[in-house]
N, C-alpha and C positions, 0 to 999 in steps of 0.2 A: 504494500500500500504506500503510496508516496506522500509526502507531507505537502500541506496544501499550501499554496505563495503568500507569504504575509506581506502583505502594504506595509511601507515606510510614509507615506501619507496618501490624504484623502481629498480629491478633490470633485465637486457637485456641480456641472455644468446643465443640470435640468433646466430646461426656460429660457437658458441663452442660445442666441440666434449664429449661427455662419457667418463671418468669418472668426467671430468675435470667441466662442467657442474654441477652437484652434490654437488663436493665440494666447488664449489664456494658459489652454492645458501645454503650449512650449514656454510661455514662461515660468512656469512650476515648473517642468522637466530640468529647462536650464540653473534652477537655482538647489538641483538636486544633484548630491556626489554621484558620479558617474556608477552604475549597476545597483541605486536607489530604485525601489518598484512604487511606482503613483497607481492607484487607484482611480478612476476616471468615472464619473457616471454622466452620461448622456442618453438626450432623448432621440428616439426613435426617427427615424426616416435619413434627409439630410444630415443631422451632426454625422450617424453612426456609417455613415455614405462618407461623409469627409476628412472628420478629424483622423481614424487611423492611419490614411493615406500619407494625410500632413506632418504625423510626425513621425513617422518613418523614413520618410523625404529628410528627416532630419537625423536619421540614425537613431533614432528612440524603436525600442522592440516589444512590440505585443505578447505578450505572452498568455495570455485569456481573454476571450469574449464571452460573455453570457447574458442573459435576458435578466434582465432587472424591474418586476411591474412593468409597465408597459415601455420601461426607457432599457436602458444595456449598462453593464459593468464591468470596464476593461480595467485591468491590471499589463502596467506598460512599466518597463524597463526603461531609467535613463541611459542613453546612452555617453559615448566620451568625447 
């Protein structure tokens, strides 16, 4: 049985709009030690369509997705 990823913090992007969503969740990334794991909650359709894309484009790594109520709960790796 593998032990499950603990967040190093938590950050709640429900209700924020595109592009603004994105750069919030790179600005937490960036102020996190590199192979720090964020917690991400976004809502459905668009964010969870764009933010992954965006911070990968930045070398940040997903390591979970899952459905959160009707929004998603990513746990992403800072990248360096």
């Amino acid at each position: 049985m593998s032990n499950p990823i603990v967040a190093d913090d938590r950050l709640d992007l429900r209700g924020v709009k595109c592009p603004a969503n994105s750069a919030r969740a790179l600005v937490r990334l960036e102020s996190l030690d590199a192979g720090a794991v964020l917690e991400i909650l976004l809502d459905d359709g668009e964010p969870i369509e764009s933010v992954p894309p965006a911070l990968a484009d930045e070398g940040h790594v997903q390591l979970d997705r899952r459905r959160d109520g009707a929004g998603w709960r990513l746990l992403v790796r800072a990248g360096g």
